[in-house]
PyMOL CGO cylinders between C-alpha atoms (Angstrom):
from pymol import cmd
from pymol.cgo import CYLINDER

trace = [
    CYLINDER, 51.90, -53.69, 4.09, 48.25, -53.41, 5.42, 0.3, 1, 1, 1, 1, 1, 1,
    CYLINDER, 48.25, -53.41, 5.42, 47.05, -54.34, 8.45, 0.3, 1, 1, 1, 1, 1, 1,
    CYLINDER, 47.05, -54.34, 8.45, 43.63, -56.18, 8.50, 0.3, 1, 1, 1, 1, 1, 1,
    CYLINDER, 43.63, -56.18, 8.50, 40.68, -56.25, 10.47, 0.3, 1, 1, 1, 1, 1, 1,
    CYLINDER, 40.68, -56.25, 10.47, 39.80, -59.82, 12.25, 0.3, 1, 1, 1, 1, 1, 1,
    CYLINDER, 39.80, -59.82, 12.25, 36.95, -60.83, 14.41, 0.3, 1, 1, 1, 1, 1, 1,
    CYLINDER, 36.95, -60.83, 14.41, 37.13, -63.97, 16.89, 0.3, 1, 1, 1, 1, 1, 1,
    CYLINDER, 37.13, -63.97, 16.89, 33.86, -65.78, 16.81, 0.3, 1, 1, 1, 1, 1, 1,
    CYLINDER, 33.86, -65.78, 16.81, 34.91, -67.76, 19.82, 0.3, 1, 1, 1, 1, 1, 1,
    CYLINDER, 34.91, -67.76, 19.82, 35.40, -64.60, 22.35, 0.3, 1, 1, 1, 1, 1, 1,
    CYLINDER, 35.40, -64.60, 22.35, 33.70, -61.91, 19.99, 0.3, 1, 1, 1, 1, 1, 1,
    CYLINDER, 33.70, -61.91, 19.99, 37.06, -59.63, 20.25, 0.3, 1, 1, 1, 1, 1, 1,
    CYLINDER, 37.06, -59.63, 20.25, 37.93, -57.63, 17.43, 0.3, 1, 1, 1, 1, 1, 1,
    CYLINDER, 37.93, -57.63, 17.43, 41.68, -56.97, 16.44, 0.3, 1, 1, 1, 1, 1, 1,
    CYLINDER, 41.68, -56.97, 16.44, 44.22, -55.79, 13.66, 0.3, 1, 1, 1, 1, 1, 1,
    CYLINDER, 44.22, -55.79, 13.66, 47.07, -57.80, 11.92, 0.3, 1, 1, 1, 1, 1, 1,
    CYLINDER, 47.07, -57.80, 11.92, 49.89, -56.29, 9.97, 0.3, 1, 1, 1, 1, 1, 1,
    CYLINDER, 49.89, -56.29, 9.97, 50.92, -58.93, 7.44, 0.3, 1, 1, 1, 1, 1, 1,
    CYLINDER, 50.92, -58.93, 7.44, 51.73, -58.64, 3.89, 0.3, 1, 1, 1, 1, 1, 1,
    CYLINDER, 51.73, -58.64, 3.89, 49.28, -58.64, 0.90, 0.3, 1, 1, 1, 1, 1, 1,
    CYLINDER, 49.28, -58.64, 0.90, 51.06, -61.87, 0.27, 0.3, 1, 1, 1, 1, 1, 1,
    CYLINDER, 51.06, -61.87, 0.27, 50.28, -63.84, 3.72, 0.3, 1, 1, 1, 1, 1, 1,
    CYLINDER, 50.28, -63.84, 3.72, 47.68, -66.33, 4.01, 0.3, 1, 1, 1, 1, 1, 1,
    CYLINDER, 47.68, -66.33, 4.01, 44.81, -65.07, 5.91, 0.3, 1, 1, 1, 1, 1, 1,
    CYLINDER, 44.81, -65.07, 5.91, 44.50, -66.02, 9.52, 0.3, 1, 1, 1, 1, 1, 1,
    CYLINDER, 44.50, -66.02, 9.52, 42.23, -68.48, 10.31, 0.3, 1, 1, 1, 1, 1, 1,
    CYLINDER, 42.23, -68.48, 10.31, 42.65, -68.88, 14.40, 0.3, 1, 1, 1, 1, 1, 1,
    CYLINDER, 42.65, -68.88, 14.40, 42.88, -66.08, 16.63, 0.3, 1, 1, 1, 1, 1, 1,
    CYLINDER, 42.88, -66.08, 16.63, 46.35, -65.37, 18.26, 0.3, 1, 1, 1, 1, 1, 1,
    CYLINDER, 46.35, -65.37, 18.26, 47.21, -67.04, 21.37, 0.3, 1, 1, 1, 1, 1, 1,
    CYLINDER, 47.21, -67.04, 21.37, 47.58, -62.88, 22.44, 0.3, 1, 1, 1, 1, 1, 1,
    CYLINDER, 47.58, -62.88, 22.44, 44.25, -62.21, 21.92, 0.3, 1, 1, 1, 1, 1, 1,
    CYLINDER, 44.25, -62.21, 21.92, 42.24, -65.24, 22.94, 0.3, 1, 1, 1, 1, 1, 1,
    CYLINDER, 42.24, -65.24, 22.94, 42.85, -68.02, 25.03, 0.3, 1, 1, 1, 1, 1, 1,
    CYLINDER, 42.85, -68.02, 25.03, 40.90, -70.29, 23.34, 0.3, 1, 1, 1, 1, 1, 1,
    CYLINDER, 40.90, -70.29, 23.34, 42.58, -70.26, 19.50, 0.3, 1, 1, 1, 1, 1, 1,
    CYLINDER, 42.58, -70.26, 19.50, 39.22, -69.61, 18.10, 0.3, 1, 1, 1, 1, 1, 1,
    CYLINDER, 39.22, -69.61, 18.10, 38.18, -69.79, 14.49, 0.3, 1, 1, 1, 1, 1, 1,
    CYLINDER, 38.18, -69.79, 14.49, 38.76, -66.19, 12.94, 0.3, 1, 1, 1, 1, 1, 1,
    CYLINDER, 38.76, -66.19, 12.94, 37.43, -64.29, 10.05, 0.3, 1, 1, 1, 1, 1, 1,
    CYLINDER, 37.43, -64.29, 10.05, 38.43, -61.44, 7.86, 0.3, 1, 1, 1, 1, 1, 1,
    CYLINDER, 38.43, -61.44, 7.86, 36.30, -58.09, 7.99, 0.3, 1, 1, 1, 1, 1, 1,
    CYLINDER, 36.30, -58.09, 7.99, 35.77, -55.42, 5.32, 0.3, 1, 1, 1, 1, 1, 1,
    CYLINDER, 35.77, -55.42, 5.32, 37.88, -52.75, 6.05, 0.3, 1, 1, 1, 1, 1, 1,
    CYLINDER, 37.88, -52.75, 6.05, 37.27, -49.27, 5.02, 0.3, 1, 1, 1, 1, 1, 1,
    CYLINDER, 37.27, -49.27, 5.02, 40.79, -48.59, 3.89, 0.3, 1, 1, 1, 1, 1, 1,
    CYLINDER, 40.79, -48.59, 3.89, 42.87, -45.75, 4.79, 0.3, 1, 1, 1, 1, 1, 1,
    CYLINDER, 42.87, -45.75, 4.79, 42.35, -42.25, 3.15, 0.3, 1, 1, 1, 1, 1, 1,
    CYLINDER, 42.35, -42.25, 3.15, 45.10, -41.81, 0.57, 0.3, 1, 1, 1, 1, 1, 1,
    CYLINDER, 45.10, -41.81, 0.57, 47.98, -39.33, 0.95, 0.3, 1, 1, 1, 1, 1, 1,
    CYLINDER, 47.98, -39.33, 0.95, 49.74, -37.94, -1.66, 0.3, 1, 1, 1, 1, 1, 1,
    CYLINDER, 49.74, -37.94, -1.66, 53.07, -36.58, -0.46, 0.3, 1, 1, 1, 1, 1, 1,
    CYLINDER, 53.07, -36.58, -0.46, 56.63, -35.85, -2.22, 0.3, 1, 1, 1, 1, 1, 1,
    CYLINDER, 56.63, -35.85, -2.22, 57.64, -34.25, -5.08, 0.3, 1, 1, 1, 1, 1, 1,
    CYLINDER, 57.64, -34.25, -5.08, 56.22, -34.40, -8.71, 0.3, 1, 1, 1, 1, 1, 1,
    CYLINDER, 56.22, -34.40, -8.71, 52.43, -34.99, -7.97, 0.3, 1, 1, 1, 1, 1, 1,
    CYLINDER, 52.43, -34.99, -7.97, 50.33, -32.06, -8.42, 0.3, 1, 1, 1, 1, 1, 1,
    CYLINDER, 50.33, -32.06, -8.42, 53.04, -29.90, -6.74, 0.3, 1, 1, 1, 1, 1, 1,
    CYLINDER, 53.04, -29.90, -6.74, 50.99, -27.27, -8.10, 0.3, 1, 1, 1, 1, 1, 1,
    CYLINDER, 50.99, -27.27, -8.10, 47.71, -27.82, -6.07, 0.3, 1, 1, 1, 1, 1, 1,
    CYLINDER, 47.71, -27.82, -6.07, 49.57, -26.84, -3.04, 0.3, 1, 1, 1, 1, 1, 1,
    CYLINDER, 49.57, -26.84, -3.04, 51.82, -24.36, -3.36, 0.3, 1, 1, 1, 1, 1, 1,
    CYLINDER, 51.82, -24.36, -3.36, 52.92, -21.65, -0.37, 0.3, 1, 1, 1, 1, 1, 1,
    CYLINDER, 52.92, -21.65, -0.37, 51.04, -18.50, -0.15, 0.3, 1, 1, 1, 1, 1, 1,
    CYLINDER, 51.04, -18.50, -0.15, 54.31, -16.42, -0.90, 0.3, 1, 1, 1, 1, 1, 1,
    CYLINDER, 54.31, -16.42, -0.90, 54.92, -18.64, -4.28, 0.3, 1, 1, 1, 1, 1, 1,
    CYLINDER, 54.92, -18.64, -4.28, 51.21, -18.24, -5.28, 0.3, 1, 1, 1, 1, 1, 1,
    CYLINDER, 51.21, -18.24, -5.28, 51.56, -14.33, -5.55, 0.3, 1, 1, 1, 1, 1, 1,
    CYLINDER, 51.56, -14.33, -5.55, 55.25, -14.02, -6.73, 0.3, 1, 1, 1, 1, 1, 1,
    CYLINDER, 55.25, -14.02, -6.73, 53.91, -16.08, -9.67, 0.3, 1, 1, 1, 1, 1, 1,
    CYLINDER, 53.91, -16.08, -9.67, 50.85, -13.39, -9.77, 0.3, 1, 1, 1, 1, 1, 1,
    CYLINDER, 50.85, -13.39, -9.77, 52.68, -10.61, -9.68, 0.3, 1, 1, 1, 1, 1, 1,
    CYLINDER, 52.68, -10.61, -9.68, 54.64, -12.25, -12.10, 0.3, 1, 1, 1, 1, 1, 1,
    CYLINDER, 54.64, -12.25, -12.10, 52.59, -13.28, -14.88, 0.3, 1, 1, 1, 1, 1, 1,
    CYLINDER, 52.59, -13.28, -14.88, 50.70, -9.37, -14.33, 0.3, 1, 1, 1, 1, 1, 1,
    CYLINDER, 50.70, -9.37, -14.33, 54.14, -7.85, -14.95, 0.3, 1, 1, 1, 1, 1, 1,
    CYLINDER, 54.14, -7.85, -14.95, 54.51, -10.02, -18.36, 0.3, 1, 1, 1, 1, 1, 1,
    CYLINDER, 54.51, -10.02, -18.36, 51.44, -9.04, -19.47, 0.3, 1, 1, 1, 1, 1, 1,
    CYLINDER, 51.44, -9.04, -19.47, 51.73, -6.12, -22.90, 0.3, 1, 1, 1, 1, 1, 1,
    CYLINDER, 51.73, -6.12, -22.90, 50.11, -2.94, -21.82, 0.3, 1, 1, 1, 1, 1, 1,
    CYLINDER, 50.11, -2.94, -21.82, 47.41, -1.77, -24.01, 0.3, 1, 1, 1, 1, 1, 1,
    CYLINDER, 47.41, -1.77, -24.01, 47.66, 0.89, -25.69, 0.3, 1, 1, 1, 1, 1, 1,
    CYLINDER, 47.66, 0.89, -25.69, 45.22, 2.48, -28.61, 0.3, 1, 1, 1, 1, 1, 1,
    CYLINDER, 45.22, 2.48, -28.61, 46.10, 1.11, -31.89, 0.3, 1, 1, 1, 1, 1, 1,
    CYLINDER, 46.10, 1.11, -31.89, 44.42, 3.79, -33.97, 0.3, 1, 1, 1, 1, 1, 1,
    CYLINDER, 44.42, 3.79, -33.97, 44.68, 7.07, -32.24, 0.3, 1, 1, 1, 1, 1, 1,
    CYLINDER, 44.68, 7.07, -32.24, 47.16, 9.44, -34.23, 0.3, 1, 1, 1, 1, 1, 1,
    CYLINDER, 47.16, 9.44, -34.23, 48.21, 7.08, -36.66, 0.3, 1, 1, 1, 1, 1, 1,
    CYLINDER, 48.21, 7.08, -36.66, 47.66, 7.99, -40.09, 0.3, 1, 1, 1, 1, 1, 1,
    CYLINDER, 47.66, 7.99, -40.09, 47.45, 5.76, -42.59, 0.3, 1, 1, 1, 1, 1, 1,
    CYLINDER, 47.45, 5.76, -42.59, 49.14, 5.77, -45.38, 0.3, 1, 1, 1, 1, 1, 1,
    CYLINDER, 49.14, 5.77, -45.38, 48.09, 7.82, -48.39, 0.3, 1, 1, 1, 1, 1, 1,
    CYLINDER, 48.09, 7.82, -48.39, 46.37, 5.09, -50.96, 0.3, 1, 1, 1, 1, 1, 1,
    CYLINDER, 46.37, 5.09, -50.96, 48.20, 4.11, -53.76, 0.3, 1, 1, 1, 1, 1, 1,
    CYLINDER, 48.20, 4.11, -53.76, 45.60, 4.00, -56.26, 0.3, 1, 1, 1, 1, 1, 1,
    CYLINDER, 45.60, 4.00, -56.26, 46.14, 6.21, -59.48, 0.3, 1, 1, 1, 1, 1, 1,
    CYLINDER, 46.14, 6.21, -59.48, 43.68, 6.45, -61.70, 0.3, 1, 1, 1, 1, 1, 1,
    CYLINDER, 43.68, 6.45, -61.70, 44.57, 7.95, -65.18, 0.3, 1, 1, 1, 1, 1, 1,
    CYLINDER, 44.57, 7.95, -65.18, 41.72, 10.49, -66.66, 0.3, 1, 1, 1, 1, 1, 1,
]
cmd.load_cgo(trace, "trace")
C-alpha cells in the first residue's frame, strides 16, 4: 500500500497518508494535521525507486565476488587446450591408382 502526498489549502501544511490503492482519496485534511478540516488535494508524487530483492530475478547481476571467480576459474579449466593439428601428422598415403 502507498502512501500519498496531500497538501491543505486551508493551513498550507503538507503531509503523507498510507491508504490502499483502493481508498477514496481524501478530500479534508485530518483533524491531526489541521484544526480547521480544510479542503485537501492530492500531489504528484515521485514514486519510490524500485527494489528488486529475493530469489529468481537476475540472481546473476549480483553475484558474490568469491562465486564470480570460482565460476571463472571454472569455465577456464573446461576450456580444450590447443594443441597443433598438423604438426607430425602424416597423412595418409593417397589412394589413387592409376593403371599405365
Amino acid at each position: 500500500m502507498p502512501n500519498y502526498d496531500y497538501e491543505c489549502e486551508t493551513c498550507g501544511k503538507r503531509f503523507e497518508f498510507f491508504q490502499s490503492m483502493k481508498d477514496e482519496k481524501l478530500t479534508t485534511c485530518p483533524a491531526t494535521i489541521c484544526d480547521k478540516q480544510g479542503k485537501v488535494r492530492r500531489l504528484l508524487g515521485k514514486g519510490g525507486g524500485i527494489i528488486f530483492k529475493g530469489g529468481g530475478f537476475y540472481q546473476t547481476d549480483y553475484r558474490s565476488e568469491s562465486y564470480q571467480s570460482g565460476a571463472k576459474k571454472e569455465s577456464e579449466s573446461a576450456k580444450p587446450t590447443s594443441a597443433p593439428a598438423s604438426e607430425g601428422k602424416s597423412s595418409p598415403p593417397s589412394a589413387s591408382a592409376s593403371s599405365e
